[in-house]
DSSP file (Angstrom, degrees, kcal/mol; ACC not computed):
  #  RESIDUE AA STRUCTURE BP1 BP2  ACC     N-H-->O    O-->H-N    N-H-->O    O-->H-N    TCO  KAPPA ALPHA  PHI   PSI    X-CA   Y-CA   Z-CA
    1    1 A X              0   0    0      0, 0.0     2,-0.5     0, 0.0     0, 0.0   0.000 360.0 360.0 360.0 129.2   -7.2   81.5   81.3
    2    2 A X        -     0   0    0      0, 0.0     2,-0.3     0, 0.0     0, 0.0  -0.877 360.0-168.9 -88.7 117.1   -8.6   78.1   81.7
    3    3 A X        -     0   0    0     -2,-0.5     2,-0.1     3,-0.0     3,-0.0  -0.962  13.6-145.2 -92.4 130.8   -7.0   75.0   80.0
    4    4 A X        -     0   0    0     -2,-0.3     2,-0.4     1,-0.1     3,-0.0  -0.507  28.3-106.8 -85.0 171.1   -8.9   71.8   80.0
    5    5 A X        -     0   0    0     -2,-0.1    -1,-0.1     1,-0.1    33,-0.0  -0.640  40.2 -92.7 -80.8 139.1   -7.0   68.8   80.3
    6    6 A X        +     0   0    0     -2,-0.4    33,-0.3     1,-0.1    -1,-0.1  -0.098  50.0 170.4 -56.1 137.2   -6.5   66.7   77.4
    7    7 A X        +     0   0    0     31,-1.7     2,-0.2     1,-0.2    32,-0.2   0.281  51.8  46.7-119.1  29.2   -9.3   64.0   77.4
    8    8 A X  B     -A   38   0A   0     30,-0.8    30,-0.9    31,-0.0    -1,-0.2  -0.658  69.2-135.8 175.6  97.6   -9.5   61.9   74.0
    9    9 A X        -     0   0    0     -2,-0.2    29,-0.2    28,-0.2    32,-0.1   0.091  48.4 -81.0 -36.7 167.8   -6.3   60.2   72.2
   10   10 A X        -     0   0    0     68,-0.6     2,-0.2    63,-0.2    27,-0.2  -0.124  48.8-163.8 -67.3-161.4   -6.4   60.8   68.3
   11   11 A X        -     0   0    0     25,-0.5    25,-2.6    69,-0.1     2,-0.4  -0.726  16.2-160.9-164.8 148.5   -8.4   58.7   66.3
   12   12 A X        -     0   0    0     -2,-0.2     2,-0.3    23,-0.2    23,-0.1  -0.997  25.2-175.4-118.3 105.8   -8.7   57.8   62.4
   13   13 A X    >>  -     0   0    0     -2,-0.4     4,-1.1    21,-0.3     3,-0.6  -0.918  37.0-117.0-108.4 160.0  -11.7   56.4   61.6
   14   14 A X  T 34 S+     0   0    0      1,-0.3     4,-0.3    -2,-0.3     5,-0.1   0.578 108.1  51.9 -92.8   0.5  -13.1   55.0   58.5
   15   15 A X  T 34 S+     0   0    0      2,-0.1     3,-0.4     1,-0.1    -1,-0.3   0.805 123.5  29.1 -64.8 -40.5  -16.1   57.5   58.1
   16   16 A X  T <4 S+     0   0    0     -3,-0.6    18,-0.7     1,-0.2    -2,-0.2   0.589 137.0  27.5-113.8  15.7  -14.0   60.5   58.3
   17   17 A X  S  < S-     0   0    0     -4,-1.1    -1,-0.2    16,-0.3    -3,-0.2  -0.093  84.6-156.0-144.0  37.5  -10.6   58.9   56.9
   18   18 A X        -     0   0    0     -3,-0.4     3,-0.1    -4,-0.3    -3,-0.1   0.231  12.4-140.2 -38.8 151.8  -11.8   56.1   54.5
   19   19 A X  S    S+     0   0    0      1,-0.2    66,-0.7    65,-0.1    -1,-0.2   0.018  89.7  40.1 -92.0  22.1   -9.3   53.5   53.9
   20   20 A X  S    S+     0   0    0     64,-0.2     2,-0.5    67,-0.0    66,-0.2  -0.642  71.2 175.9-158.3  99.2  -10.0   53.1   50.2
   21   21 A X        -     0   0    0     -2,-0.2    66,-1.7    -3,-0.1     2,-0.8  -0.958  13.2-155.0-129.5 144.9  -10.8   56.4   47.8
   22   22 A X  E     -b   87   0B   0     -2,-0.5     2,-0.5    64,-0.2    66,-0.2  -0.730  12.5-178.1-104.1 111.9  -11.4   56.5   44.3
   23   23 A X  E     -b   88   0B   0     64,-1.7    66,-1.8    -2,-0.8     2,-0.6  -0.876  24.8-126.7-134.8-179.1  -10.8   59.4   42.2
   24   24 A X  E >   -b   89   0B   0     -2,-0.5     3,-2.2    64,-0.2    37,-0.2  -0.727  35.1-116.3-112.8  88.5  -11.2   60.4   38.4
   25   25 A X  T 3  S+     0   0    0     64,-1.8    66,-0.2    -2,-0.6    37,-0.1   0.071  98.8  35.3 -46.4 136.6   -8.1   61.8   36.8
   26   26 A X  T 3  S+     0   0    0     35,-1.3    -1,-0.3     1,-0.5    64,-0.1   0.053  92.9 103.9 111.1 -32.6   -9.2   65.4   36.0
   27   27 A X  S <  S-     0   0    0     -3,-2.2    34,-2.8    33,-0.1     2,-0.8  -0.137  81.8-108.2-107.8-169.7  -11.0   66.1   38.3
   28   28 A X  E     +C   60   0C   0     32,-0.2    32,-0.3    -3,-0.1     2,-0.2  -0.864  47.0 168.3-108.4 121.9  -10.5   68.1   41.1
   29   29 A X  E     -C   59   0C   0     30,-2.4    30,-2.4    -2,-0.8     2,-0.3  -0.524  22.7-157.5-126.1-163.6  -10.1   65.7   44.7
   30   30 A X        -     0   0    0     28,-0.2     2,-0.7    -2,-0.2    25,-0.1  -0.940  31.2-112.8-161.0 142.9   -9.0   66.5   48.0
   31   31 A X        -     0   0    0     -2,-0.3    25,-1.5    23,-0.2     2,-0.2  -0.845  34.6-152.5 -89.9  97.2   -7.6   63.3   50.4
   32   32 A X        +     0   0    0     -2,-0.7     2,-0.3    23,-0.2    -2,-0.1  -0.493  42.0 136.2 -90.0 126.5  -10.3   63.4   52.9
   33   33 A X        -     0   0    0     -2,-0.2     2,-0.3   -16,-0.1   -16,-0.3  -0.874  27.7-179.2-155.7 135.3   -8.8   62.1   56.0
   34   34 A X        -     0   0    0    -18,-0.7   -21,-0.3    -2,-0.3     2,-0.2  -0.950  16.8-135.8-129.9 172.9   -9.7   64.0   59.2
   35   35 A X        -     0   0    0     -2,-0.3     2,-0.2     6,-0.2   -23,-0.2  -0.849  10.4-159.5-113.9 165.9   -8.6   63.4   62.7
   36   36 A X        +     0   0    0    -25,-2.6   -25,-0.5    -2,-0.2     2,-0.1  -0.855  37.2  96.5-122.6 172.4  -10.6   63.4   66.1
   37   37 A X        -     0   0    0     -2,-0.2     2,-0.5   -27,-0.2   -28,-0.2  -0.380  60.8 -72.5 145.0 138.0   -9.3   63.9   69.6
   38   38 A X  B    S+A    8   0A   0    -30,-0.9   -31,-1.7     1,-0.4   -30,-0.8  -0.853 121.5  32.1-120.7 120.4   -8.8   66.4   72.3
   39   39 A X  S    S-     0   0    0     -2,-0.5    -1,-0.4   -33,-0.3    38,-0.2   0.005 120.3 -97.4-101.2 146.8   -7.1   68.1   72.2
   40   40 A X        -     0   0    0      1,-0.1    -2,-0.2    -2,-0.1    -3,-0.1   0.056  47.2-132.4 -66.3 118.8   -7.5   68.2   68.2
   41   41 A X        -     0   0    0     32,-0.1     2,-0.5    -4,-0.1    34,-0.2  -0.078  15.0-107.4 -60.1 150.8   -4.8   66.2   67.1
   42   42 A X  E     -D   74   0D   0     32,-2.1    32,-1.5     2,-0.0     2,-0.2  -0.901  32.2-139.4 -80.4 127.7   -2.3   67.3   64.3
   43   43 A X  E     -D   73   0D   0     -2,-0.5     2,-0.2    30,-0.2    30,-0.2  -0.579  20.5-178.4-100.1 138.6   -2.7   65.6   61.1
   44   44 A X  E     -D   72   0D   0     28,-0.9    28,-1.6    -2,-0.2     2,-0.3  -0.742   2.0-174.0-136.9  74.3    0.0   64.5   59.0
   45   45 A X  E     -D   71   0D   0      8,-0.4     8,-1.3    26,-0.2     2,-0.4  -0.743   4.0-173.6 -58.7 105.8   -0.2   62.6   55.3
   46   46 A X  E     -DE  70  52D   0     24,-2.5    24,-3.1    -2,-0.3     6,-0.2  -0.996  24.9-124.2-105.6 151.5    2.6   61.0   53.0
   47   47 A X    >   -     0   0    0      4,-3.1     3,-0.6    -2,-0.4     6,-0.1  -0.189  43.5 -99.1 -54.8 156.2    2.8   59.6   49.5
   48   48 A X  T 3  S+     0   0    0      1,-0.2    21,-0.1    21,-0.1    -1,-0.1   0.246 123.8  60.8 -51.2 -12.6    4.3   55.7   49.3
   49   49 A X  T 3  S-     0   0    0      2,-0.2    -1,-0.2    55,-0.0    20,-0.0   0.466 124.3 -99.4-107.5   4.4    7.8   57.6   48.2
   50   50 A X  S <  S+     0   0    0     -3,-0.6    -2,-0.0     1,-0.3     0, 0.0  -0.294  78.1 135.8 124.5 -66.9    8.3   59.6   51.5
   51   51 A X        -     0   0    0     -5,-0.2    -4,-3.1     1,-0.2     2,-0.8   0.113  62.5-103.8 -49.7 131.5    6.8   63.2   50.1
   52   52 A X  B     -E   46   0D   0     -6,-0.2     2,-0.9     1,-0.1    -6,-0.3  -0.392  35.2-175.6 -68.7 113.7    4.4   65.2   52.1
   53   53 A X        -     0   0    0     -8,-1.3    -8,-0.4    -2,-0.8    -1,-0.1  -0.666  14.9-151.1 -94.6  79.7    0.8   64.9   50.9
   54   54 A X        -     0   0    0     -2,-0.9     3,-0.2   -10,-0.1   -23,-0.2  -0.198  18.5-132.5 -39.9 141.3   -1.6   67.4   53.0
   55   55 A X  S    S+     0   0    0      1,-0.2   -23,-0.2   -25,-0.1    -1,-0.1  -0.255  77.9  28.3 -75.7-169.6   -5.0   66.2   53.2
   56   56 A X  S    S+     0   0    0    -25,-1.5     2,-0.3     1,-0.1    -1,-0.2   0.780  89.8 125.3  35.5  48.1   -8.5   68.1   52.5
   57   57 A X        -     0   0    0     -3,-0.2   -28,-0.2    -4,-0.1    -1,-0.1  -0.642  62.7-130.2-136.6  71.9   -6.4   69.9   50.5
   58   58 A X        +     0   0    0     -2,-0.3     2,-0.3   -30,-0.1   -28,-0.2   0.150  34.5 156.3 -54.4 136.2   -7.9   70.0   46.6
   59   59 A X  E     -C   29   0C   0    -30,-2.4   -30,-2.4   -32,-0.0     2,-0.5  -0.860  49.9 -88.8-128.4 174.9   -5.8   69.2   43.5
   60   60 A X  E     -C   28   0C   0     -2,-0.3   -32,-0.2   -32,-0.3   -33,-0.1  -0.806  45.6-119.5 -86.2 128.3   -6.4   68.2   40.2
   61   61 A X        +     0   0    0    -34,-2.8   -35,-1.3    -2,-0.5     2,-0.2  -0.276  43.0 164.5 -64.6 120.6   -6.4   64.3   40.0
   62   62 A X    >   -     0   0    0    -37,-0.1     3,-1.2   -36,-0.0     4,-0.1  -0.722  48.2 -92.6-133.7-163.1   -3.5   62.9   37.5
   63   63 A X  G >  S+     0   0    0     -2,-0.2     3,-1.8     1,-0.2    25,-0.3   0.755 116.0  60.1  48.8 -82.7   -2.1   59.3   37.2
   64   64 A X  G 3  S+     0   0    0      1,-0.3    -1,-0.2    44,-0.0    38,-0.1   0.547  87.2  73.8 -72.0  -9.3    0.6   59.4   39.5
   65   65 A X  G <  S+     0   0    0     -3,-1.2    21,-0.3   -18,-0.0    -1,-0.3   0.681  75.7  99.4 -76.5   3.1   -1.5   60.2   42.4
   66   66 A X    <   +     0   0    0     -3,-1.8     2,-0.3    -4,-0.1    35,-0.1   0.013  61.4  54.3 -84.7 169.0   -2.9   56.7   42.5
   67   67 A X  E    S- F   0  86D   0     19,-0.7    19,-2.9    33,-0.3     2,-0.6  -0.676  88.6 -19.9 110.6-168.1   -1.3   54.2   45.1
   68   68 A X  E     - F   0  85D   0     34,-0.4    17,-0.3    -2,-0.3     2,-0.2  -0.779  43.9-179.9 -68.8  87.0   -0.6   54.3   49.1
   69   69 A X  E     - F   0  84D   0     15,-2.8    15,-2.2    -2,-0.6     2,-0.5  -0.542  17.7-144.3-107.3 161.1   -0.5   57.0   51.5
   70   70 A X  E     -DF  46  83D   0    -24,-3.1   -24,-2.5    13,-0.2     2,-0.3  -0.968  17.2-173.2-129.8 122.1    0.2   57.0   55.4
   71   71 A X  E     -DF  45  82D   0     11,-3.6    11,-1.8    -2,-0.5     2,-0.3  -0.811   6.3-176.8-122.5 138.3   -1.8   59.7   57.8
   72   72 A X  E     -D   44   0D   0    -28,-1.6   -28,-0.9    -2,-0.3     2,-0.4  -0.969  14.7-151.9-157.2 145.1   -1.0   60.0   61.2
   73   73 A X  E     -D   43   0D   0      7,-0.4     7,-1.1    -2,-0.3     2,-0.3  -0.861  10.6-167.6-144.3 109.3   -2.5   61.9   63.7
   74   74 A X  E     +DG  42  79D   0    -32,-1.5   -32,-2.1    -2,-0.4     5,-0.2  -0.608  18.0 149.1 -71.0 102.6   -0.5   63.3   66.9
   75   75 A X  E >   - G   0  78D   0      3,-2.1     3,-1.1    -2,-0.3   -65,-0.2  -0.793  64.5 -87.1-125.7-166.5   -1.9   65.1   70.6
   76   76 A X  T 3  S+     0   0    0      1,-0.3     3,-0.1    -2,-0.2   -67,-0.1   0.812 127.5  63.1 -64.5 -28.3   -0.2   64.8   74.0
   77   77 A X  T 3  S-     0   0    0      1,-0.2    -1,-0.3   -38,-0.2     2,-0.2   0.608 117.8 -78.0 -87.8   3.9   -2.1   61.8   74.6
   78   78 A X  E <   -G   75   0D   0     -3,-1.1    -3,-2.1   -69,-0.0   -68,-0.6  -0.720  51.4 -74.5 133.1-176.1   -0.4   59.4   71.4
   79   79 A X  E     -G   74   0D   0     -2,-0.2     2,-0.4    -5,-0.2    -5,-0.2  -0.893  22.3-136.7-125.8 161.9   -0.8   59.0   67.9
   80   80 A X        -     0   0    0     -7,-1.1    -7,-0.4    -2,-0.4   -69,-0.1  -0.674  16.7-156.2 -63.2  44.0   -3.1   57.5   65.2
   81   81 A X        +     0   0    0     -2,-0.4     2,-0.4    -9,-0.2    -9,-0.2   0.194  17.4 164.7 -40.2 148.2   -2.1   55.4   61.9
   82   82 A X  E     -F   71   0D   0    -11,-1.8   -11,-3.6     2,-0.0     2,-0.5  -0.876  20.8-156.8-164.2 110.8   -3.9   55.2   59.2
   83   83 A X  E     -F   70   0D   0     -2,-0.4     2,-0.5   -13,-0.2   -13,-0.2  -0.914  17.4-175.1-111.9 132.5   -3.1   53.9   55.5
   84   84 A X  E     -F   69   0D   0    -15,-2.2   -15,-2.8    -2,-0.5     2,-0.6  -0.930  10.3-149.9-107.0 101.7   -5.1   55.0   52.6
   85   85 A X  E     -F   68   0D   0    -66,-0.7   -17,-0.3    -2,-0.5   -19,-0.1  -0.966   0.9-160.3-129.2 158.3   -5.1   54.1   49.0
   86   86 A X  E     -F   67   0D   0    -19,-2.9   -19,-0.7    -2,-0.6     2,-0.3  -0.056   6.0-174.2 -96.4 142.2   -5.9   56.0   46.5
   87   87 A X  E     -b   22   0B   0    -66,-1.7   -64,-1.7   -21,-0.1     2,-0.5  -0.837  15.5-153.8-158.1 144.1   -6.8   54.4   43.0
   88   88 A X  E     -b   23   0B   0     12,-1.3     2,-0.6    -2,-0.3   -64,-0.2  -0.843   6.2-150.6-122.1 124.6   -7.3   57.0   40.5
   89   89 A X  E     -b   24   0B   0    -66,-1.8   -64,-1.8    -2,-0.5     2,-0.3  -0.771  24.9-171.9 -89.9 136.1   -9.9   55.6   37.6
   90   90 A X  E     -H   98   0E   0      8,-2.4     8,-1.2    -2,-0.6     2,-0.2  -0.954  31.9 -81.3-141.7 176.0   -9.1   57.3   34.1
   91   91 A X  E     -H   97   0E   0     -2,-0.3     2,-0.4     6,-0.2     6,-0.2  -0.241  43.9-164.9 -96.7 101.7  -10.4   57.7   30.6
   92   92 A X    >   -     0   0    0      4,-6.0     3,-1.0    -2,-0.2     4,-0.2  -0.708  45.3 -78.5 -85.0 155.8   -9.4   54.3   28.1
   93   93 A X  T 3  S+     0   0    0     -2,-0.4     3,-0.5     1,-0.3    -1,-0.1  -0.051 122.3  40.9 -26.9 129.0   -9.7   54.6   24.5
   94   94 A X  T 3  S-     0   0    0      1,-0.2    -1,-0.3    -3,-0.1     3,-0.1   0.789 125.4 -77.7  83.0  17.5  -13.0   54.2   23.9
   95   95 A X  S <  S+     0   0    0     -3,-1.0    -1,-0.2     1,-0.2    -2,-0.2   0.104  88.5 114.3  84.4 -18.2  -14.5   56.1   26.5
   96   96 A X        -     0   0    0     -3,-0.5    -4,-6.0    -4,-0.2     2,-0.3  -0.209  54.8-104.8 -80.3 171.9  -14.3   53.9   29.6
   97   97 A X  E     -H   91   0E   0     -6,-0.2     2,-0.5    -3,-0.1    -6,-0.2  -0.619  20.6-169.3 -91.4 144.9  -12.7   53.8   32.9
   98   98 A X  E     -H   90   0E   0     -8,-1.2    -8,-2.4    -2,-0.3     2,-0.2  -0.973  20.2-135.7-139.9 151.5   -9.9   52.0   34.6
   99   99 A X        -     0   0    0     -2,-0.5     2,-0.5   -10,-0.3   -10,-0.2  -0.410  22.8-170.7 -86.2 164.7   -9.0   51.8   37.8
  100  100 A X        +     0   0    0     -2,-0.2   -12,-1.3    10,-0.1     2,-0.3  -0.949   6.9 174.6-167.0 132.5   -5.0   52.2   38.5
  101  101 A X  E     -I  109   0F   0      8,-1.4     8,-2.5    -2,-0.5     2,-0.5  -0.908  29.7-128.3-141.3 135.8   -3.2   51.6   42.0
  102  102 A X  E     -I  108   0F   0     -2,-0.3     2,-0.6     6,-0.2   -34,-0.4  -0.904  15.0-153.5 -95.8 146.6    0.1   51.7   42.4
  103  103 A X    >   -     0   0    0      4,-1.1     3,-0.8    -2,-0.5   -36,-0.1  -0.780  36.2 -92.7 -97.8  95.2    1.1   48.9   43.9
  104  104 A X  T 3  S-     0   0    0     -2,-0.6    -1,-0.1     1,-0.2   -37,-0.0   0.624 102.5 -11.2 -58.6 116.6    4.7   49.5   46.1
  105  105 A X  T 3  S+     0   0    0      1,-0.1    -1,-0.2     0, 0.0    -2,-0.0   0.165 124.3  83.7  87.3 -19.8    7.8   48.6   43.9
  106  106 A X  S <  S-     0   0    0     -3,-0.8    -2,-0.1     1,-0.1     2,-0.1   0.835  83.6-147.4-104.8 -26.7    5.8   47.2   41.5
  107  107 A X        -     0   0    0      2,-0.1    -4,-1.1     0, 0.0    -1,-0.1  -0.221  51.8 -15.9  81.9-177.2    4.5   50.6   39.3
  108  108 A X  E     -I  102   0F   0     -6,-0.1     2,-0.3    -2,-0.1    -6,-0.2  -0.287  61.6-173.7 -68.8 139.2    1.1   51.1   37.6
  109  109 A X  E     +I  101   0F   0     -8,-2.5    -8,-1.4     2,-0.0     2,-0.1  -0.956  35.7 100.7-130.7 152.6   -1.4   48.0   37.0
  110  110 A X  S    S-     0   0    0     -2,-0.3     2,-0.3   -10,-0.2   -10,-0.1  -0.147  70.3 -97.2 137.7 139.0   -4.3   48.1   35.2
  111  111 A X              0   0    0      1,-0.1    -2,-0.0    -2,-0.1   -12,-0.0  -0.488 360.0 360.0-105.4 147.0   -4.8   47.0   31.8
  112  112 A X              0   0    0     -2,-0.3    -1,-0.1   -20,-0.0   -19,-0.1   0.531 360.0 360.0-105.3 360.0   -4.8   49.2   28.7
């Protein structure tokens, strides 16, 4: 069996790990973050409170996903950071959208 050697640290870039995504409470989203690297790094995600958030991984979109997450992505040759937030637009009285971030410590903004 032939191993190549590793040749290419990770990388997070903003095409395939944008640093800013919006999604639409209800709906069904996925935190698109990939990594590159060879050998193909392992990819890592958490929410702003610690808990592990898999990427590419679809859920349905509520509130509380909105805010700051930190992806990092690990091969023999180092690792990758990357922070991502999320702001999740939902449905005001009256039919319109707001955006919502949490902001760290601070709790939801956006005005109702």
């Amino acid at each position: 069996i032939l191993v190549s050697p590793p040749t290419a640290k990770p990388r997070l870039e903003e095409q395939s790990c944008p640093h800013h995504q919006n999604w639409t409470e209800g709906q069904e989203e996925t935190l698109r973050c990939r990594a590159r690297g060879n050998p193909p790094p392992e990819l890592e995600c958490v929410r702003g409170d610690g808990q592990p958030f898999p990427p590419e991984v679809p859920r349905p979109v509520t509130r509380a996903h909105a805010g700051t997450y930190l992806c990092w992505a690990t091969n023999p040759l180092g690792t990758a950071q990357r922070r991502v937030t999320v702001t999740v637009h939902c449905e005001q009285p009256g039919g319109g959208l707001e955006g919502l971030e949490v902001l760290e410590g601070l709790g939801l903004e956006g005005s109702w």
